[in-house]
C-alpha positions in Angstrom: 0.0 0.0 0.0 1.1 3.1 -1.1 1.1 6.1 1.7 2.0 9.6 1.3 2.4 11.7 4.1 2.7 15.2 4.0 3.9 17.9 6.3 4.5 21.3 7.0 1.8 23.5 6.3 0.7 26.3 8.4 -0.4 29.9 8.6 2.1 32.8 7.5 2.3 36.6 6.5 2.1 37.6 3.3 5.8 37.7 2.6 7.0 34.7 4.8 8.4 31.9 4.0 7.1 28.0 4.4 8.7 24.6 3.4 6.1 21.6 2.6 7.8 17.9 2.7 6.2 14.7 2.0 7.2 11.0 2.0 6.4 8.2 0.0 6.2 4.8 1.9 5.1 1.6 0.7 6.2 -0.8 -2.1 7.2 2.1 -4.4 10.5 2.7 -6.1 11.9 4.8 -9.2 9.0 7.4 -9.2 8.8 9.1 -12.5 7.2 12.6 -11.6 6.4 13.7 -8.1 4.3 17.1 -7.9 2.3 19.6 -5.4 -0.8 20.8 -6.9 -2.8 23.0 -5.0 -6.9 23.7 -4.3 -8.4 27.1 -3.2 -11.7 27.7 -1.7 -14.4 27.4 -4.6 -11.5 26.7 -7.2 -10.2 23.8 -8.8 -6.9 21.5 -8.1 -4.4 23.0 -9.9 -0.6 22.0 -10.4 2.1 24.5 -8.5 5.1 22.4 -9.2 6.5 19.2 -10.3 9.8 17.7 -10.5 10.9 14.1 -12.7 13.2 11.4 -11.0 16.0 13.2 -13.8 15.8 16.6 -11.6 13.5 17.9 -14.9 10.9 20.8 -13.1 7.7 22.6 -14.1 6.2 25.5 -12.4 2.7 27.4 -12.6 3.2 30.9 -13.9 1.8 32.0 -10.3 4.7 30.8 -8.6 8.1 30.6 -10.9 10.7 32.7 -9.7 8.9 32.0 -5.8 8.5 28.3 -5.2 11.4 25.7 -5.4 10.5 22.1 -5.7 13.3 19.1 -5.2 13.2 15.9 -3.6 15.0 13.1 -2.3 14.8 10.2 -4.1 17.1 7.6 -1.5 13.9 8.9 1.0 11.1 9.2 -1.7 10.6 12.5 -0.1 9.5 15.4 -2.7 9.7 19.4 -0.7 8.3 22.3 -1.8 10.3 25.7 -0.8 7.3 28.6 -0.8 9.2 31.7 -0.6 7.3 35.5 -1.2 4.1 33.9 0.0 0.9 35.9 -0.9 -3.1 35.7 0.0 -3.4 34.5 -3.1 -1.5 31.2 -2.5 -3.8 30.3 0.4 -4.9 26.6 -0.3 -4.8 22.8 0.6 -2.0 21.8 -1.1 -1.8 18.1 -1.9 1.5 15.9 -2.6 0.9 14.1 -5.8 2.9 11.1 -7.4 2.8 9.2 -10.3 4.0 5.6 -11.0 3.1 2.8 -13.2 -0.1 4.2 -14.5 -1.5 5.3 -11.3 -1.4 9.1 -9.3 -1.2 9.0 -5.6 -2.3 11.3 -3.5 -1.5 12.7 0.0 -4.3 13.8 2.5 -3.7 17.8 2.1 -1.9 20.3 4.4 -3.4 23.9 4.8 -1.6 26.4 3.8 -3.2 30.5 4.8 -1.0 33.5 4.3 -2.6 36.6 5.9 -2.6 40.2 4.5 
């Protein structure tokens, strides 16, 4: 059974700084893409960043030049760096894999940055 367990989240000022981590456990090895997509309040889920097992990343528009994704692939741990945090990135962000076929995904952390 695959388990993803995420970590991190929190409330910040716009501004501030917050680091999102979460590990992969379970019979899963060589993960091809490992992401964070995020859902706002009446919105729908959209991708913030994902990274391949070659280091290869993508970035929404909203957060290039802000947000750093990496990850740990002797842990199966994927981070997210959210740097220059704004209102507007208030969501539940969701740890997202993908491996043979199938998307896994973690239970959500809260992330709210105040004005």
């Amino acid at each position: 059974q695959v388990q993803l367990v995420e970590a991190g989240g929190g409330l910040v000022q716009a501004g501030g700084s917050l680091r999102l981590s979460c590990a992969v456990s379970g019979n899963i090895f060589s993960i091809n893409v490992m992401g964070w997509y995020r859902q706002a309040p009446g919105k729908q889920r959209e991708l913030a960043a994902a990274i391949t097992n070659g280091g290869v990343t993508n970035y929404a528009d909203s957060v290039k030049g802000r947000f750093i994704i990496s990850r740990d692939n002797a842990k199966n741990t994927v981070y997210l760096q959210m740097n220059s945090l704004k209102p507007e990135d208030t969501a539940v962000y969701y740890c997202n894999v993908k491996w043979l076929g199938h998307n896994y995904w973690g239970q959500g952390t809260q992330v709210t940055v105040s004005s």
